[in-house]
C-alpha positions as CSV (number, residue, x, y, z in Angstrom):
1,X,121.5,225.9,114.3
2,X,125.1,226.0,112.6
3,X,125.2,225.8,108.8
4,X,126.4,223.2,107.4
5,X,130.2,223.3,105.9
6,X,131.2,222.9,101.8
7,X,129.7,219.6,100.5
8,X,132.4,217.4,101.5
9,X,133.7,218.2,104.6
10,X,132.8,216.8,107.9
11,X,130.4,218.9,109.5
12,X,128.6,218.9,105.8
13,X,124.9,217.4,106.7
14,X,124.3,214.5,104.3
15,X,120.6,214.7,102.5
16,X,118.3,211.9,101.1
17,X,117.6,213.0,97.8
18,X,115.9,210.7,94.9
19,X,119.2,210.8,92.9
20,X,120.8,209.4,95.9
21,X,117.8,206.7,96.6
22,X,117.9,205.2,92.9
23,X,122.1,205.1,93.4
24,X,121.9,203.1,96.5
25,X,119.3,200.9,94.5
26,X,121.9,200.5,91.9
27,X,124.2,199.2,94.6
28,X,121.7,197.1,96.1
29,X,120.7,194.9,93.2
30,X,123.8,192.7,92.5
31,X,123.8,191.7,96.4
32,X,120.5,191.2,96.1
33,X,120.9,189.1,93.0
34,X,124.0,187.0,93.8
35,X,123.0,186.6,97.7
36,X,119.3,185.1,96.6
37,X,120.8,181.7,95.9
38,X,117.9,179.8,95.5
39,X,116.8,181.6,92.7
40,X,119.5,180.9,91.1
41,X,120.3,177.2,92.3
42,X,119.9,175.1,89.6
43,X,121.3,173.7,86.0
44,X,118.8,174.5,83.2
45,X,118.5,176.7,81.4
46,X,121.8,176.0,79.4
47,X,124.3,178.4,77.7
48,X,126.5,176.8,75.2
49,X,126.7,174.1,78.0
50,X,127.3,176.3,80.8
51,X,124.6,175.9,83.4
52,X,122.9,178.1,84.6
53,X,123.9,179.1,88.3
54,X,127.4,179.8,86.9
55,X,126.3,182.1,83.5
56,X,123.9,183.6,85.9
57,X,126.9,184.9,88.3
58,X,129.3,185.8,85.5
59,X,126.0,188.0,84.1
60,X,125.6,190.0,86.8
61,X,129.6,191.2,86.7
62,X,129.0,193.7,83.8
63,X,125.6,194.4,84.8
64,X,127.2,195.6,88.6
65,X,129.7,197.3,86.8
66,X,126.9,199.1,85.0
67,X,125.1,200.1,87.8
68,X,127.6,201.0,89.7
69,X,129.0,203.5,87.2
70,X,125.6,204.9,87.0
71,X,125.3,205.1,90.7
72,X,128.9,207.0,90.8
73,X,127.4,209.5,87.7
74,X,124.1,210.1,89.6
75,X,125.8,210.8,92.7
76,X,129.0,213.0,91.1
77,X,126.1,215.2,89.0
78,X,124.0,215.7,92.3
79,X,127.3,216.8,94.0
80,X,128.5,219.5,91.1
81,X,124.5,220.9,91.3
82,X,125.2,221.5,94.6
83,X,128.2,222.9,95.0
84,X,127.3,225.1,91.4
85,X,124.2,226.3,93.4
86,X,125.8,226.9,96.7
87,X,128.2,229.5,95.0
88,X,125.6,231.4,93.4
């Protein structure tokens, strides 16, 4: 079986770790949130008269920016591990 090539490069074998399971979750959730209309679909609860299905959808624009830059951390750290461990 060849060996797979520096993390990276094409013939590099990609691995399911947890890190890369709870990043993928992280980038799941706002499609999940936003495509799930009906739970979203109506006008109460209030915000300083905003209703609700459009505070709900401006919410989740910092939250996926959140989760997305903890999916891009997760993913960069596991990727310096390896390469750090790979050269030892």
């Amino acid at each position: 079986m060849p060996e797979p090539g520096p993390v990276g490069s094409p013939t590099s074998r990609q691995i399911v770790t947890p890190t890369r399971i709870v990043a993928g979750l992280c980038l799941l959730a706002p499609f999940i949130a936003i495509l799930w209309v009906s739970s979203y679909a109506r006008v109460e609860p209030k915000v300083i008269g905003i209703p609700f299905f459009y505070w709900y959808q401006m919410l989740w624009v910092p939250i996926s920016t959140a989760l997305t830059a903890v999916a891009y951390k997760l993913v960069q750290r596991e990727q310096r591990a390896r390469k750090g461990g790979a050269s030892q």
